[in-house]
TILO-132932 format. One line per 5 residues: number of its first residue (from 1); their letters; for each residue y, z, x of N, C-alpha, C. Coordinates in Angstrom, 1 decimal, padded with zeros to 4 digits. Each point is the difference from the previous one (the first is absolute). Layout:
BEGIN
NUM	a	Y:Z:X:Y:Z:X:Y:Z:X; ...
This chain:
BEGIN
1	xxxxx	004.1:020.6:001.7:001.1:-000.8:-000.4:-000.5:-001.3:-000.5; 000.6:-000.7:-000.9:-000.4:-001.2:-000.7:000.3:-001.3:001.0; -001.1:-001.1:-000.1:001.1:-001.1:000.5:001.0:-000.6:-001.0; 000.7:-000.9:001.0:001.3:-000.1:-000.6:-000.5:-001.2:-000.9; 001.2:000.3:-001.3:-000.2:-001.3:-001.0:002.0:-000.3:-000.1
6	xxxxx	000.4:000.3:000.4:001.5:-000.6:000.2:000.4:000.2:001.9; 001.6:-000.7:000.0:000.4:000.2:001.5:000.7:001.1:-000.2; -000.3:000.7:001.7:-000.3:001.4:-000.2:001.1:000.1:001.3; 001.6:000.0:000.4:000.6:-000.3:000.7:-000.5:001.7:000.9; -000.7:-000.2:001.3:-000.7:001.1:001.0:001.3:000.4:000.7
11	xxxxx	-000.3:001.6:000.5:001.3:000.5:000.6:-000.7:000.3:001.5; 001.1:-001.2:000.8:-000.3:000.5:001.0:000.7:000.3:001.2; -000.5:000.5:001.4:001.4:000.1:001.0:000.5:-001.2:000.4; 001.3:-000.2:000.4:000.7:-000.9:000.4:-000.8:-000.4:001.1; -000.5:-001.3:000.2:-000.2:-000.7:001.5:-000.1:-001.2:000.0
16	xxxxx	000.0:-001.0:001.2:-000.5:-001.0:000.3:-001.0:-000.6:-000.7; 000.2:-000.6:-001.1:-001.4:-000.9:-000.7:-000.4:-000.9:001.2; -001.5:000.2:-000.1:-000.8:-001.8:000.2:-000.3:-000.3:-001.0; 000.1:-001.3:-000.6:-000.5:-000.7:-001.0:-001.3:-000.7:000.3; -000.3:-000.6:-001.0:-001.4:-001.0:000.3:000.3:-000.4:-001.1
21	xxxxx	-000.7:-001.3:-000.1:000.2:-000.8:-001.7:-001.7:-000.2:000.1; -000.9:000.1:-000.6:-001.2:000.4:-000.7:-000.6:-000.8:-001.1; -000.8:-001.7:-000.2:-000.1:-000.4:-000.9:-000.5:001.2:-001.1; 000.0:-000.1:-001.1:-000.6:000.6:-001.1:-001.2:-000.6:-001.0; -001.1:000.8:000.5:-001.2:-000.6:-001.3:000.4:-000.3:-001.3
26	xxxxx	-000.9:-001.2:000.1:000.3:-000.5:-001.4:-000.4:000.8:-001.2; 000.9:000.2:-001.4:-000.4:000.9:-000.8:000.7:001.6:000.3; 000.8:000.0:001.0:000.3:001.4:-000.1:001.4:000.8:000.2; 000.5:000.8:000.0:001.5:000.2:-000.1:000.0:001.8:000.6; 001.3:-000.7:001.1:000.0:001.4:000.8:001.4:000.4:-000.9
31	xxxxx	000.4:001.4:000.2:001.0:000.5:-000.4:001.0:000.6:001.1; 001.3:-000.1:-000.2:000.7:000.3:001.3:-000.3:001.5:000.0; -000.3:000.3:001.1:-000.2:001.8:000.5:-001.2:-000.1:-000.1; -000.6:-000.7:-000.2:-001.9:000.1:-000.2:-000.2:-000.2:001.5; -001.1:000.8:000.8:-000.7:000.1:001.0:-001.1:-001.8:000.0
36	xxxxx	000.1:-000.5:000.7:-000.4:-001.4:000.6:-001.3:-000.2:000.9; -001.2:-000.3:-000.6:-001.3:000.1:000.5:000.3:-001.9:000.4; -001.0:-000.8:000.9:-000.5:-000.4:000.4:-001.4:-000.8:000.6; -000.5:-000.9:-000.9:-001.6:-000.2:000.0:-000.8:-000.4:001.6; -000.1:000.7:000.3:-000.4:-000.5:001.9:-000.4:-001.2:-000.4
41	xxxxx	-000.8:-000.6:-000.8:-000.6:-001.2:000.2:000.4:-001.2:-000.6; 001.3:000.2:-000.3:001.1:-000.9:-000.4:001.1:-000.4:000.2; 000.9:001.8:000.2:001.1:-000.1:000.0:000.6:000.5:-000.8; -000.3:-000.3:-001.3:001.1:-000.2:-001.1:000.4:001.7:-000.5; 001.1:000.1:-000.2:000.4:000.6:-000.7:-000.4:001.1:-001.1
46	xxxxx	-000.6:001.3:-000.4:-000.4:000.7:-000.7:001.4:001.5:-000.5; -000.3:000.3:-001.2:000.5:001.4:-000.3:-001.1:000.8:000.4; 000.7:001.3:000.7:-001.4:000.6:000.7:-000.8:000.6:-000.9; -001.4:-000.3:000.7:-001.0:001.4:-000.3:-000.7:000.4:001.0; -001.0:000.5:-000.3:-001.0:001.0:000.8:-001.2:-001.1:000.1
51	xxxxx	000.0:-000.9:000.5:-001.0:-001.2:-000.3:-000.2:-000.4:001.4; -001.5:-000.4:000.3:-000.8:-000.4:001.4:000.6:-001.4:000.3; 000.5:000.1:001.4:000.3:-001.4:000.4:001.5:-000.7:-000.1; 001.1:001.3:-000.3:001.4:000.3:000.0:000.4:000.3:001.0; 001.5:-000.6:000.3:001.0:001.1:000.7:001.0:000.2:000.0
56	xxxxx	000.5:000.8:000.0:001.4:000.7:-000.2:000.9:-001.3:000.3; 001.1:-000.3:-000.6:000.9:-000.9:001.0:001.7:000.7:-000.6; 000.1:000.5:-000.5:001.7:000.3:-000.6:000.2:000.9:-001.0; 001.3:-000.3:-000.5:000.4:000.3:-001.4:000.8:-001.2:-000.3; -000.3:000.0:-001.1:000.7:-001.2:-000.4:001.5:-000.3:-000.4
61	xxxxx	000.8:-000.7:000.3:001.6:000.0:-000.1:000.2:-000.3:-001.2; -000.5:-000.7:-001.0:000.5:-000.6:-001.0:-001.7:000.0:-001.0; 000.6:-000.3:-001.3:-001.2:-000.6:-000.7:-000.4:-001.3:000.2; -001.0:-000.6:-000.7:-000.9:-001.1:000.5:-000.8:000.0:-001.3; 000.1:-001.4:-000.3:-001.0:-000.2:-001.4:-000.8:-001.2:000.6
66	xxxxx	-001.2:-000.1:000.3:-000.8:-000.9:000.0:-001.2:-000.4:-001.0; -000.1:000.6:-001.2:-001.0:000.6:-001.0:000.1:-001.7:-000.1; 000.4:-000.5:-000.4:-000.1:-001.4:-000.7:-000.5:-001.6:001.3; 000.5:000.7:001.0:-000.1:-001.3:001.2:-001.4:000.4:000.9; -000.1:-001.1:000.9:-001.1:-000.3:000.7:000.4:000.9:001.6
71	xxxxx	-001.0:000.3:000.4:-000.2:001.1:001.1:001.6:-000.3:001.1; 000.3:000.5:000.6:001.4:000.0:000.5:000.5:-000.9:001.0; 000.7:-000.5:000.4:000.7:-000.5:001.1:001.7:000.6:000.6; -000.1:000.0:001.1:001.4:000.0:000.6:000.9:-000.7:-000.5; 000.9:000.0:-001.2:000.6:-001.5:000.0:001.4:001.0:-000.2
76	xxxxx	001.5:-000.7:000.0:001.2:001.0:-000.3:000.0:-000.5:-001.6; -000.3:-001.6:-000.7:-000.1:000.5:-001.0:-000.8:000.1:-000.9; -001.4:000.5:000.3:-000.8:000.4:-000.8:-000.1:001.5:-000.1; -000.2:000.9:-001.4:-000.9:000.8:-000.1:-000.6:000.9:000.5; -001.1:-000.8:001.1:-001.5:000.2:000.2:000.3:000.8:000.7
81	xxxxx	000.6:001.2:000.5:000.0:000.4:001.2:001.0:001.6:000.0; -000.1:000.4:000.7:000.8:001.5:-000.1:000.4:000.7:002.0; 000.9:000.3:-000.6:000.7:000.7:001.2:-000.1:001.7:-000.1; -000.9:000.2:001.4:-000.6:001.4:000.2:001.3:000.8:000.9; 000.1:001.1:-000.1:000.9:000.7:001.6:-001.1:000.9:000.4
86	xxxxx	-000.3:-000.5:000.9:-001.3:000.5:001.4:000.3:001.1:000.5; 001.5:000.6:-000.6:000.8:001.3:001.3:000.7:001.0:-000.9; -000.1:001.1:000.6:001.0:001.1:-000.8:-000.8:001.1:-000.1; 000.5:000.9:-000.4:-000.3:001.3:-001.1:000.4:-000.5:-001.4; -001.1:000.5:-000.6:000.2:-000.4:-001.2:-000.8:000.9:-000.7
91	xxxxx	000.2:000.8:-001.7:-000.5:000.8:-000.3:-000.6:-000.7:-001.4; -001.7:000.8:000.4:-001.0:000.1:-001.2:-000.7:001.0:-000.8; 000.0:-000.3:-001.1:-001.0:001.1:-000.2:-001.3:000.0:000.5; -000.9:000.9:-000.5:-001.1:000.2:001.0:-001.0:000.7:-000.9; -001.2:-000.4:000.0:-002.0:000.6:-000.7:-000.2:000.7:000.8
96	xxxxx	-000.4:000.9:-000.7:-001.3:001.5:000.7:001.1:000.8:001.0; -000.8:000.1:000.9:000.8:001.4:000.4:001.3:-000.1:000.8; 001.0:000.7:000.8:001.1:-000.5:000.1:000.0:000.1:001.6; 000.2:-001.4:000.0:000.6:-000.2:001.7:000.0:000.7:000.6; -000.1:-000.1:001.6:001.1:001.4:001.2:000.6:-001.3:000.8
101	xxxxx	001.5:000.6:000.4:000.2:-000.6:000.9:-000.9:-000.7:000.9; 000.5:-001.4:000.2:-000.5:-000.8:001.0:-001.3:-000.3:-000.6; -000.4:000.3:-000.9:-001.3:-000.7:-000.9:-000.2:-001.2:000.1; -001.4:-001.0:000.6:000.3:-001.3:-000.7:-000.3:000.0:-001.5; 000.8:-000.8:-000.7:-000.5:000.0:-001.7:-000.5:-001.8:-000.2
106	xxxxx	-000.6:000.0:-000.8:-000.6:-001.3:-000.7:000.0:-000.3:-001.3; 000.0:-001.7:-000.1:000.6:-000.6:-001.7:-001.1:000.9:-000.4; 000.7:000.5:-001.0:-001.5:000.6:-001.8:001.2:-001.3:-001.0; 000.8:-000.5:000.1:000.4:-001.2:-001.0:001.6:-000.2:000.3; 000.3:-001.2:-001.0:001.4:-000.2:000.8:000.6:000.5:-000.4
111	xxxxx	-000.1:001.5:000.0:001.4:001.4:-000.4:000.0:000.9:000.9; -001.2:-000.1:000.3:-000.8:001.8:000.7:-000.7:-000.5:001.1; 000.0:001.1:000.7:-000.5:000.3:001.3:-000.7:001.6:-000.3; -001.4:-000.2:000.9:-000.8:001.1:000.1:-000.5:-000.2:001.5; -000.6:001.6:000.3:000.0:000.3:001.4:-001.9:000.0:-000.1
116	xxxxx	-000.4:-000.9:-001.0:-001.6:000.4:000.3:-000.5:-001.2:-001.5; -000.2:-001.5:000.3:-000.4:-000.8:-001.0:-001.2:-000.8:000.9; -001.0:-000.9:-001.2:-001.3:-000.7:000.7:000.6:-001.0:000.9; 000.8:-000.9:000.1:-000.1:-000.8:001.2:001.5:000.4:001.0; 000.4:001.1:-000.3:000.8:-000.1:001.2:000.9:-000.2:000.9
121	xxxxx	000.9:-001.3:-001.3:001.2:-001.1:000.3:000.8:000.8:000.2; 000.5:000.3:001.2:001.1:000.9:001.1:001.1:-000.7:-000.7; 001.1:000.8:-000.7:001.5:-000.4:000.2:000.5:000.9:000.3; 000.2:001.2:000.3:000.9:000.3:001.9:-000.5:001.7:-000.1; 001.1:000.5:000.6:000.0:001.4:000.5:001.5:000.3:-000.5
126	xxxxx	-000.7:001.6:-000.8:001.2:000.8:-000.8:000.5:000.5:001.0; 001.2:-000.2:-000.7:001.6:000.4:001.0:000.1:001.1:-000.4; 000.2:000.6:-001.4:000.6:001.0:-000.8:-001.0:-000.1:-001.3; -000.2:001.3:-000.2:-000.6:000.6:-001.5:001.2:000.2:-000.5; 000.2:-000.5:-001.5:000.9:000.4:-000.9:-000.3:000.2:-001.5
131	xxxxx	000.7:000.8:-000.7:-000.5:-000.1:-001.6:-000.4:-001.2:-000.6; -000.5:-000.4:-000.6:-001.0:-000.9:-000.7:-000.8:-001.8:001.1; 000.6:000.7:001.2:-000.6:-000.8:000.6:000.0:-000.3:001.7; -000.4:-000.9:000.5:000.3:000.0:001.5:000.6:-000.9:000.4; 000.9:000.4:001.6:000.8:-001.2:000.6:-001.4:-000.3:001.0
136	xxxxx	000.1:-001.2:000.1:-000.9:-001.1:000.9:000.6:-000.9:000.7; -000.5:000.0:001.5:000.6:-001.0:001.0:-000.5:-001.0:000.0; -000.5:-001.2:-000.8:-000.8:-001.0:-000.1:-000.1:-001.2:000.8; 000.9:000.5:001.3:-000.3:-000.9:001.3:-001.3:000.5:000.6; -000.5:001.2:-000.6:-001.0:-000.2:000.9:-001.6:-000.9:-000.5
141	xxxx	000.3:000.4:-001.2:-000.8:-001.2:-001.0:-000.3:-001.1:000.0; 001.6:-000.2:000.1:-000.1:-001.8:-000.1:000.5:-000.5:001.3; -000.5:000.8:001.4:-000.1:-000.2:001.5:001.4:-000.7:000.9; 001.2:000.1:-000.9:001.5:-000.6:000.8:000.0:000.9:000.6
């Protein structure tokens, strides 16, 4: 599957959101329904990939344009920043071979999930295999 270049409204089960608000690196723009990486040695905000030194943190609720501004802050009226939901089932498509129940799966980008990528950024364990893709519990990913 491609990553996303528009917002991509994700289907998922009804539940309890946790949010987080997430500065966003400067120069970069998440898309709402895009999968939400995290730079350990920062903080800030990423669209995911398969990259050393990431971690899972959400899906993102809304879009987010920071392409033009300076690295992120918490602010209510700035920009800089994006709101993840840390909880749910939520369905992805998915690289290489196909899930089994209770699989953990990992970012391959902010669209897709694969059960076998180089660094291994955990976003949860498949609930259900379905046609063109998988449901994922991504509390267990992003540790709520």
């Amino acid at each position: 599957m491609a990553v996303l270049s528009t917002h991509t409204p994700r289907r998922h089960r009804l539940h309890e959101p946790i949010t987080q608000a997430i500065g966003i690196r400067a120069g970069n723009a998440i898309y709402l329904g895009a999968l939400v990486n995290t730079l350990s040695a920062t903080g800030n905000a990423y669209r995911a990939t398969d990259s050393a030194n990431y971690r899972f943190s959400g899906v993102a609720v809304a879009g987010y344009d920071n392409t033009n501004g300076s690295n992120g802050v918490v602010e209510p009226k700035a920009e800089r920043y994006c709101v993840v939901d840390k909880n749910g089932i939520w369905f992805f498509a998915y690289s290489g071979a196909t899930p089994g129940l209770e699989d953990p799966v990992y970012v391959f980008d902010d669209n897709t999930v694969s059960v076998a990528t180089t660094n291994a950024i955990l976003v949860g364990k498949v609930w259900r295999v379905s046609s063109g893709g998988v449901w994922v519990n991504i509390a267990h990913g992003t540790g709520v």
